[in-house]
C-alpha positions in Angstrom: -57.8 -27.3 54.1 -54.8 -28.2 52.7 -51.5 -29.1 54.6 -47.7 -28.7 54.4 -44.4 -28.6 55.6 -41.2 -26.8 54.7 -37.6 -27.8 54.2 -34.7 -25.8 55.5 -31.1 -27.0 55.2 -32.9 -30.7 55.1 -34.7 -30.1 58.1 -38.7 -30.4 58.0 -40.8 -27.7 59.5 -44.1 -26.9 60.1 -45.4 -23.3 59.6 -48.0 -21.9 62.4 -51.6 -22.2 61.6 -51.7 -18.5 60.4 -49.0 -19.2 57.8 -51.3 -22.0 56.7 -54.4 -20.1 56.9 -52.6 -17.8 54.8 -51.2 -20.2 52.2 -54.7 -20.8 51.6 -55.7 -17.8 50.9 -58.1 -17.7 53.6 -56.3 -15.0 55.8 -57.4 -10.9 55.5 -56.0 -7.7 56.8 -57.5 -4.1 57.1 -55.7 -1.1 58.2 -56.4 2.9 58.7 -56.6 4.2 55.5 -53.5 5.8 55.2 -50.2 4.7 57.0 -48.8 7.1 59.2 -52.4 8.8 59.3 -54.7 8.6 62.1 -58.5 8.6 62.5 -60.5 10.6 64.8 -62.3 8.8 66.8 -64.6 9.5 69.9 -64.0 10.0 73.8 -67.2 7.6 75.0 -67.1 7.1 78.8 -69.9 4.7 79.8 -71.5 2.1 77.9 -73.6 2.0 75.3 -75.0 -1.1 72.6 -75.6 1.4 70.0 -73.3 4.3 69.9 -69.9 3.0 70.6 -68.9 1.0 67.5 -65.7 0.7 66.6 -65.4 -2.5 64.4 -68.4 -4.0 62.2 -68.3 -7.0 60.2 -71.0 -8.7 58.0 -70.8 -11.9 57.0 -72.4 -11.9 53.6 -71.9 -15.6 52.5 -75.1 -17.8 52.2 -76.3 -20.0 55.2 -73.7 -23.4 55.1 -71.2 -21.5 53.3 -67.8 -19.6 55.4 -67.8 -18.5 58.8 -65.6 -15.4 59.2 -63.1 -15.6 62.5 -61.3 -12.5 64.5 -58.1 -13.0 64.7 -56.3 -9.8 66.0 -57.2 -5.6 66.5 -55.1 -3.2 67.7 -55.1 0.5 68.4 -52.4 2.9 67.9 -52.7 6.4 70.2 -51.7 9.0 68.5 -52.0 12.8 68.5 -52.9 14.3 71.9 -53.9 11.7 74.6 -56.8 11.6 76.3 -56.9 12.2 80.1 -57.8 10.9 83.4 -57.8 7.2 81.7 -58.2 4.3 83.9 -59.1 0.7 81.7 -60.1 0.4 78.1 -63.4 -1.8 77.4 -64.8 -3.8 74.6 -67.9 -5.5 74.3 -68.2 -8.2 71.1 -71.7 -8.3 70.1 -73.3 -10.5 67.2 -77.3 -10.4 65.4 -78.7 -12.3 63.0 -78.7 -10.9 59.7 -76.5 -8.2 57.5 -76.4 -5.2 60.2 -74.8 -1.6 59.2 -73.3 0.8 61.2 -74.1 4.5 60.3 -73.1 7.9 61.3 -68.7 8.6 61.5 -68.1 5.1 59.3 -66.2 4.1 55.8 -66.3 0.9 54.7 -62.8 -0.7 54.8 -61.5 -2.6 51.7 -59.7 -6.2 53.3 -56.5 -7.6 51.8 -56.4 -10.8 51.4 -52.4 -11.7 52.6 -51.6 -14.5 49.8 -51.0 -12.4 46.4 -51.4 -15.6 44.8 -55.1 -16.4 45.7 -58.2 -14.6 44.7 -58.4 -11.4 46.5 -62.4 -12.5 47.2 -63.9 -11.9 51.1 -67.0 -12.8 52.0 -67.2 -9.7 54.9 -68.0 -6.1 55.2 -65.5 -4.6 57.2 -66.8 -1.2 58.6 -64.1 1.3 60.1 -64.9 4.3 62.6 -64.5 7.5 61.0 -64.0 10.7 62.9 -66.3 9.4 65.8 -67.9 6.3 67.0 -70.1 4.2 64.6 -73.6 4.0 65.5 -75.1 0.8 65.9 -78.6 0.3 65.0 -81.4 -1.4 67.3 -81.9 -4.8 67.4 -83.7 -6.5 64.3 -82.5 -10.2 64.2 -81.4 -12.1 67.4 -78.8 -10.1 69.3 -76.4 -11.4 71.6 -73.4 -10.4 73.6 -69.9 -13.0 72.1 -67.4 -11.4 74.9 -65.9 -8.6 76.9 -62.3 -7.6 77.4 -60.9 -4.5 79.6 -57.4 -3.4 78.5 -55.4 -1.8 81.9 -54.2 1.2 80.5 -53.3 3.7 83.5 -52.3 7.3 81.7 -53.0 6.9 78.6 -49.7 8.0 76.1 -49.1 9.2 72.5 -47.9 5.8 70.8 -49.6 3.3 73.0 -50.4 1.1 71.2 -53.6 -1.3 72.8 -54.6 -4.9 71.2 -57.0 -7.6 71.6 -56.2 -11.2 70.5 -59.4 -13.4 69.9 -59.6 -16.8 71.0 -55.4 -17.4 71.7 -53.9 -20.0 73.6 -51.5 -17.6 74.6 -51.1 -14.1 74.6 -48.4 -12.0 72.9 -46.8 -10.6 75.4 -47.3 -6.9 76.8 -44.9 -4.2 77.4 -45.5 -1.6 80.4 -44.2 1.7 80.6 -41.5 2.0 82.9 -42.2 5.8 84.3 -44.5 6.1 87.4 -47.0 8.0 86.0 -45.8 6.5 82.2 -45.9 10.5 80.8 -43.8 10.0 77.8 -43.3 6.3 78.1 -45.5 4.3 75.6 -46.9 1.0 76.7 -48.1 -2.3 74.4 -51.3 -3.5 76.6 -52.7 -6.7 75.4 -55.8 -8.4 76.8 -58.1 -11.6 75.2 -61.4 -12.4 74.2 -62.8 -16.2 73.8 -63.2 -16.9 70.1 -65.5 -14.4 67.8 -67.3 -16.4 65.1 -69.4 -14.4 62.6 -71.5 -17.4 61.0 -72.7 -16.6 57.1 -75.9 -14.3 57.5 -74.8 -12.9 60.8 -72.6 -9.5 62.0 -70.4 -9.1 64.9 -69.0 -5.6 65.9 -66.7 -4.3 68.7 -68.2 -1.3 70.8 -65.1 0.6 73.3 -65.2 3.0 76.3 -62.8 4.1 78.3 -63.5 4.3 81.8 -62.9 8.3 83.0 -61.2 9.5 80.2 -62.0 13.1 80.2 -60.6 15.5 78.0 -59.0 15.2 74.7 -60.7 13.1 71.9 -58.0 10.1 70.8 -56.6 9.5 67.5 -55.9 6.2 66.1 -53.9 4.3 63.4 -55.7 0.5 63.6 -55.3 -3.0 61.7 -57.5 -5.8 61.8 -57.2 -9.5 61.0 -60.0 -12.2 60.4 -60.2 -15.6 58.6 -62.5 -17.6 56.5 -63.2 -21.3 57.2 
């Protein structure tokens, strides 16, 4: 990877590593598909390794090439909000070999951030649509990367709820400031350790949400990964 600094005013600075990442054209984005628009997803209260999906990414480069990195996912309530919500969990799982969700899930189209460099990704970025994606059982070697739970209390129409994978520090949260938070949305963020999707392999996020109870959510979502 290339490196480089920038000159302001005749002083020298040095972008973050995401800027460089970027310049590089190593650097992807996916979003809902349309802005403004949310998805319907599923009200899933207890684990599950196969019906909880969320997030699926293949890594479709050949053994020694790329590995494909998480960098950041959030989710936007929207629409009625479920009830009875407590904590929001995620479970990071990775197999050996291309792995596809089925059943409520599109495949997502990434962006690659540089309009400069090739537009060319090595992944396959599945999305949840209108439910939970359904993992299939275990072919290749399957093992669990991380878990996060996200605090959430009441859950609220514009919360929005983010992970950040393998930070050295997190962005920082904002709370909602009423009691019992009924019209006071919150930004909760919680970390993961590092999720590496080596070429040949998939990694996918599975959520529940521990006694949620009524009302299915909605969700406008973005997703950032990397390629090194």
């Amino acid at each position: 990877m290339s490196a480089f600094a920038f000159v302001l005013n005749g002083q020298v600075g040095l972008p973050s590593s995401r800027q460089i990442l970027a310049a590089n054209g190593k650097f992807f984005t996916v979003t809902n598909p349309t802005i403004g628009t949310p998805v319907v997803g599923a009200l899933k209260t207890a684990w599950s390794a196969t019906a909880n999906g969320m997030l699926v990414v293949a890594n479709n480069a050949p053994i020694g090439g790329p590995s494909i990195y998480f960098d950041r996912y959030y989710l936007r309530l929207r629409a009625t909000a479920p009830t009875g919500t407590l904590t929001m969990n995620f479970e990071a799982y990775n197999e050996t070999g291309i792995v596809a969700g089925n059943t409520a899930v599109s495949t997502a189209t990434p962006i690659q951030v540089n309009t400069g460099a090739a537009q060319s990704t090595n992944a396959t970025v599945q999305v949840f649509a209108a439910g939970a994606i359904t993992i299939p059982a275990a072919v290749g070697t399957r093992r669990l990367q991380d878990t996060a739970s996200l605090v959430t209390g009441v859950a609220v129409d514009g919360d929005v709820y983010e992970l950040q994978f393998g930070q050295d520090g997190l962005a920082a949260s904002k709370n909602g400031g009423a009691a019992a938070r009924a019209t006071d949305p919150a930004r909760i963020v919680a970390g993961m350790g590092p999720i590496v999707v080596a070429p040949q392999t998939t990694s996918w996020l599975n959520m529940w949400w521990l006694t949620a109870a009524t009302n299915t959510p909605s969700w406008e979502f973005g997703f950032s990964y990397f390629e090194l």
